[in-house]
matplotlib code that plots the C-alpha trace (Angstrom):
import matplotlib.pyplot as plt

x = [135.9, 137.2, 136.2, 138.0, 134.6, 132.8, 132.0, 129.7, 132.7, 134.8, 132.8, 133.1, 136.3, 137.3, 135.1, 136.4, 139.7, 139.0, 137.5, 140.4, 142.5, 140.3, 140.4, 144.3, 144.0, 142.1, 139.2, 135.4, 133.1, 131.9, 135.1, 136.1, 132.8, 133.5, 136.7, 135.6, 132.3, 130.4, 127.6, 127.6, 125.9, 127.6, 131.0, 129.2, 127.3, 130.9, 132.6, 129.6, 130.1, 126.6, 127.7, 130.5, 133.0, 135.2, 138.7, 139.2, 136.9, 139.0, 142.8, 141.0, 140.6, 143.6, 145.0, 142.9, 143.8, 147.9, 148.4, 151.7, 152.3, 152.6, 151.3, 148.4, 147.2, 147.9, 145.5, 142.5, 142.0, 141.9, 139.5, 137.5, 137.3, 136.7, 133.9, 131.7, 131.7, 128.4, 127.3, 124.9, 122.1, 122.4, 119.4, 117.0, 117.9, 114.5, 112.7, 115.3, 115.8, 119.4, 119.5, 119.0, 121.9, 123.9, 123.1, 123.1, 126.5, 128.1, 125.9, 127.8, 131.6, 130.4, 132.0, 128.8, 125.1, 123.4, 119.8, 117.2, 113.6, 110.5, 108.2, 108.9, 110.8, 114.4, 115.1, 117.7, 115.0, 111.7, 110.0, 108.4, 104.9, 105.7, 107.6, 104.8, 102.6, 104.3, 104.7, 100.9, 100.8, 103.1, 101.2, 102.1, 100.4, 103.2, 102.4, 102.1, 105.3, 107.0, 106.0, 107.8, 110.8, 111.6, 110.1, 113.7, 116.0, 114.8, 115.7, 119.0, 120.1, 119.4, 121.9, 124.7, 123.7, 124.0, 127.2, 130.9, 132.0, 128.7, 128.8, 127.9, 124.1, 122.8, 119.3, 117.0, 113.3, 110.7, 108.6, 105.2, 106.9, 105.7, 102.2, 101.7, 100.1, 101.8, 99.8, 97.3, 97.7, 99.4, 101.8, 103.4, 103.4, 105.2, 107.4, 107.7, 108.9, 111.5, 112.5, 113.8, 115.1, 117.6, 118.0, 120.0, 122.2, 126.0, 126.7, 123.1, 122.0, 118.1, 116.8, 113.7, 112.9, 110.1, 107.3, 108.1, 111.2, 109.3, 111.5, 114.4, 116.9, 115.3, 111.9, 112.9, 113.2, 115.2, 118.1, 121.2, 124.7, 127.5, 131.0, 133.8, 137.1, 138.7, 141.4, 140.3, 136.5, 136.1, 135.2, 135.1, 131.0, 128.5, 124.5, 121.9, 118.4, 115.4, 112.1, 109.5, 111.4, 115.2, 117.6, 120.6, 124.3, 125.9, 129.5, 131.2, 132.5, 130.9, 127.2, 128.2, 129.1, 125.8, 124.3, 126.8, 126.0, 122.1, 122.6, 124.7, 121.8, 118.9, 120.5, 121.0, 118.0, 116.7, 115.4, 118.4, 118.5, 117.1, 114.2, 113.7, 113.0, 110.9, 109.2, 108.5, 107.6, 104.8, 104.2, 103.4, 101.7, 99.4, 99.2, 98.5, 95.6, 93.8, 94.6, 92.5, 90.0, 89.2, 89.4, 86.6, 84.6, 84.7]
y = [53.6, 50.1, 47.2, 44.7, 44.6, 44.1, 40.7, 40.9, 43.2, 40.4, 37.8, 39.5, 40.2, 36.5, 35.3, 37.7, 36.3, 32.7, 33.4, 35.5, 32.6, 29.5, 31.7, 31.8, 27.8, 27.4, 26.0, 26.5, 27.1, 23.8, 22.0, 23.2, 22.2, 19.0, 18.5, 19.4, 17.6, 20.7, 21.9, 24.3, 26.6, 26.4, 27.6, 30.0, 31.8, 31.6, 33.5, 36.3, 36.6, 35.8, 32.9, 32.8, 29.7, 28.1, 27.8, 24.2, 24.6, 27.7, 25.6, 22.6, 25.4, 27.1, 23.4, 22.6, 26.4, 25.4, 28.6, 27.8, 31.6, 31.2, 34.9, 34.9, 31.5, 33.1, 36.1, 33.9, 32.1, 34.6, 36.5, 33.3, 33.4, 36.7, 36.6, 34.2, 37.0, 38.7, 42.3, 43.9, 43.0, 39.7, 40.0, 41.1, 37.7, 36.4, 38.9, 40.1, 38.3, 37.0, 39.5, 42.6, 41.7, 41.4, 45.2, 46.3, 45.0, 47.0, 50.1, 51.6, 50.8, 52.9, 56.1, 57.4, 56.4, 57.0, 56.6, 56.8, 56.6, 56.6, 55.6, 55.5, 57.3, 55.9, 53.7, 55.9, 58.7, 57.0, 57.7, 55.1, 56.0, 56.1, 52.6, 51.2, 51.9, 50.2, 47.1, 47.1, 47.3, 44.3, 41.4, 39.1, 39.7, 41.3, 40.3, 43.4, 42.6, 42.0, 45.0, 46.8, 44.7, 45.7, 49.2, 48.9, 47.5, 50.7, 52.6, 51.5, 51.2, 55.4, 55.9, 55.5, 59.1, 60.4, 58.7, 60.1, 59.5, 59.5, 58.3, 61.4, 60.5, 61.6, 61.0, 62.0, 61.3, 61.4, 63.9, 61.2, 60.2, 63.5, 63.0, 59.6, 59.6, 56.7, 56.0, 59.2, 62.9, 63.4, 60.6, 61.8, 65.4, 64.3, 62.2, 64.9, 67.2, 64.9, 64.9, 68.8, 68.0, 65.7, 67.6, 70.3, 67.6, 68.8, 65.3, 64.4, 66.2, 65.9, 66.8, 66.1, 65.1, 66.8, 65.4, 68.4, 66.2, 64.0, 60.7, 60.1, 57.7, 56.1, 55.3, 51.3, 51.5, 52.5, 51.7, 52.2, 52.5, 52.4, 53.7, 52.3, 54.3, 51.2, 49.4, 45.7, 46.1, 43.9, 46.7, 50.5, 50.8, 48.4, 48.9, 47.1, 47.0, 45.6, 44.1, 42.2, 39.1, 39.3, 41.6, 41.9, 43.1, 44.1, 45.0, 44.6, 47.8, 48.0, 47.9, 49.6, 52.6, 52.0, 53.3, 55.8, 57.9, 57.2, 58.7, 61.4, 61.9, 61.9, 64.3, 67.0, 67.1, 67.0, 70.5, 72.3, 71.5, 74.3, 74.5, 70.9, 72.2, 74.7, 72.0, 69.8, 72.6, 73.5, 69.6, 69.5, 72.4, 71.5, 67.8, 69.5, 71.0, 68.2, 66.7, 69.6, 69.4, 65.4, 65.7, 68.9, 66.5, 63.8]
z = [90.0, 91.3, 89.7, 92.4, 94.5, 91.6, 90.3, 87.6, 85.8, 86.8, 85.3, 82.2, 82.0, 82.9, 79.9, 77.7, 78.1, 77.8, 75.1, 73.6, 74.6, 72.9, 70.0, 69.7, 70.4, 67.2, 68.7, 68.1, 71.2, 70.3, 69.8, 73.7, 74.8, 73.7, 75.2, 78.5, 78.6, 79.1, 77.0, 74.1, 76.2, 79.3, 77.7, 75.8, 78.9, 80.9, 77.9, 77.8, 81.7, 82.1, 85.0, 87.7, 87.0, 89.6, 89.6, 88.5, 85.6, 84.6, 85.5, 83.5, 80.2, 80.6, 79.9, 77.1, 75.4, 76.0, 78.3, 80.4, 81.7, 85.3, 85.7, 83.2, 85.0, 88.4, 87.1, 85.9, 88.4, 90.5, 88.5, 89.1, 92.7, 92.3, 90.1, 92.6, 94.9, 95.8, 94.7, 97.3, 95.2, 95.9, 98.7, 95.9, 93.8, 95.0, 92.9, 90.1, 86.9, 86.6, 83.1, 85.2, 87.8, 85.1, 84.3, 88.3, 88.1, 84.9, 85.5, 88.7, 86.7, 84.0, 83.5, 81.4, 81.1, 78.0, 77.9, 74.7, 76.1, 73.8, 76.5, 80.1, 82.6, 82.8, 86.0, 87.6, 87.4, 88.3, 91.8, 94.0, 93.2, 89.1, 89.6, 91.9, 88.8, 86.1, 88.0, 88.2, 84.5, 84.3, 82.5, 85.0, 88.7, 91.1, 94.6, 97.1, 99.5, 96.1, 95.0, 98.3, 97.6, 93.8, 94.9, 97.8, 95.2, 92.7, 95.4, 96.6, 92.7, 92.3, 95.2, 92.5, 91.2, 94.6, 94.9, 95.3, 91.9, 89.9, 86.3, 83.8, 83.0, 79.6, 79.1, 76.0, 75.9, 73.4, 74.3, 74.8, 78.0, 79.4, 78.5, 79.4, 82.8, 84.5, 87.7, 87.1, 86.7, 90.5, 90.2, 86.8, 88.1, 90.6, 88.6, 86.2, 89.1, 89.9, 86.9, 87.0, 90.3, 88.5, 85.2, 87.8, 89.0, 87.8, 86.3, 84.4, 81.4, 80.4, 77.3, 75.4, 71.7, 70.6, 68.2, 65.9, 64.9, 63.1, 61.8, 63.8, 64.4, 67.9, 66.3, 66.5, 70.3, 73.5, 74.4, 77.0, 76.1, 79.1, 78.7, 80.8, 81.2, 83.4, 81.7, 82.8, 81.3, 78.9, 76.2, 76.2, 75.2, 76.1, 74.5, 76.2, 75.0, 77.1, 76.3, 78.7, 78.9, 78.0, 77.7, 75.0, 75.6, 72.2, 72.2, 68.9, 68.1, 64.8, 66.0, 69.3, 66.9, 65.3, 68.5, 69.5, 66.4, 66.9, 70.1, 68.5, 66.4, 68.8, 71.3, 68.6, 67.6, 70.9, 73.0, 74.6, 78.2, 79.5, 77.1, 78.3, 81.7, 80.4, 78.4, 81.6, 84.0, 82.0, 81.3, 84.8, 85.8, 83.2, 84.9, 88.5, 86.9, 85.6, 89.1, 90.5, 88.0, 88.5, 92.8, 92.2, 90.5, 93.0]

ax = plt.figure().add_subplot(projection="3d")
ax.plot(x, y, z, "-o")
ax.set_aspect("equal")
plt.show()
């Protein structure tokens, strides 16, 4: 996968390398703040790649940090004009957190998607209808044209599974996902039926964790973890967790590792693939029925 056209990967990598770079100065975040007039923040969001930086602020650091390598200079700067470039996602900015283009960014460089779901239907997986639902369980009001416009974006972000060189997704779900009827009986069969569609794509691999497992090693949340195989991201794993008004990115390798072996965890105790289908299929029929069963009584 190319990461050239990609600026959030860019941003990333840029920061990572300033940062890299301050470190071998000697200096504190807060001691090259300083120095450059800039907030602690400001410096600190430029080295998580969570802004784009121009290429004078970048020339103005790589003076401050002592680099003199015509080539390395040469490189970061370029990775700063680079970085200001915009993703395609870009025409959604009016209705997308800045924390979620940061993931629509990383998620198609990735070479694998992990995904630990204890209540909802992962993103990539969701259909219109399910997604519609959710959004009008969102605490805050989502105006109707808004609703068609994240309803688009959801849409044009699950084109990456459909893509030339799809990641490998690996999803595990606890099994309440199946029996919580997002948007009513129909809609979740539906979703649910969707669901086995993509569970047969060659490059995803479904399973469900049953409540027979008892205590397990997700039972403090969900959470993603993407692996990159490109040699100019910024780290090989990346976990990302998600709650209702931020989102975290942890990437040292210790805690990364933390998760890896959750996953590790989670997916071996998890139902076999194919009993997962099974496991769904009759999740569903059993979902069509009730459907039945409440439209004879209306």
């Amino acid at each position: 996968m190319a990461t050239a056209s990609n600026p959030t990967v860019r941003r990333r990598r840029l920061g990572v390398e300033l940062r890299r770079l301050r470190e071998n100065a000697g200096m504190t975040g807060e001691e090259a703040a300083e120095r450059m007039s800039w907030s602690g923040s400001k410096l600190s969001r430029i080295e998580r790649g969570q802004v784009a930086t121009n290429s004078d602020d970048v020339r103005d650091l790589l003076e401050l940090y002592g680099v003199e390598e015509p080539g390395l200079r040469q490189t970061l700067v370029m990775l700063a004009r680079e970085s200001r470039r915009r993703g395609w996602w870009h025409v959604y900015g009016d209705i997308m957190p800045e924390r979620f283009e940061v993931y629509l960014g990383l998620e198609p460089e990735a070479s694998t998607l992990r995904f630990y779901q204890s209540q909802l239907v992962p993103g990539l997986f969701q259909t219109q209808d399910y997604a519609r639902a959710l959004m009008a369980a969102h605490p805050t009001p989502v105006e109707p044209s808004e609703v068609d416009r994240r309803t688009e974006l959801r849409t044009r972000r699950q084109d990456l599974i459909f893509s030339g060189t799809p990641p490998h997704i690996w999803a595990v779900l606890d099994e309440s996902v199946l029996y919580r009827p997002v948007g009513g009986a129909e809609v979740m069969a539906d979703q649910l039926r969707h669901l086995l569609e993509m569970s047969r794509q060659p490059h995803v691999t479904l399973q469900i964790l049953p409540f027979s497992t008892g205590a397990h090693s997700g039972l403090n949340g969900s959470f993603d973890i993407l692996e990159f195989t490109e040699p100019d991201i910024y780290a090989p794993r990346l976990v990302h967790l998600e709650n209702l008004t931020s989102s975290l990115y942890i990437e040292k390798a210790k805690e990364v590792k933390f998760y890896t072996v959750a996953f590790e965890h989670l997916r071996t105790a998890a139902l076999h693939p194919e009993r997962t289908r099974e496991v769904i299929s009759e999740a569903e029929q059993s979902l069509r029925q009730r459907g039945a069963e409440e439209a004879d009584e209306i």
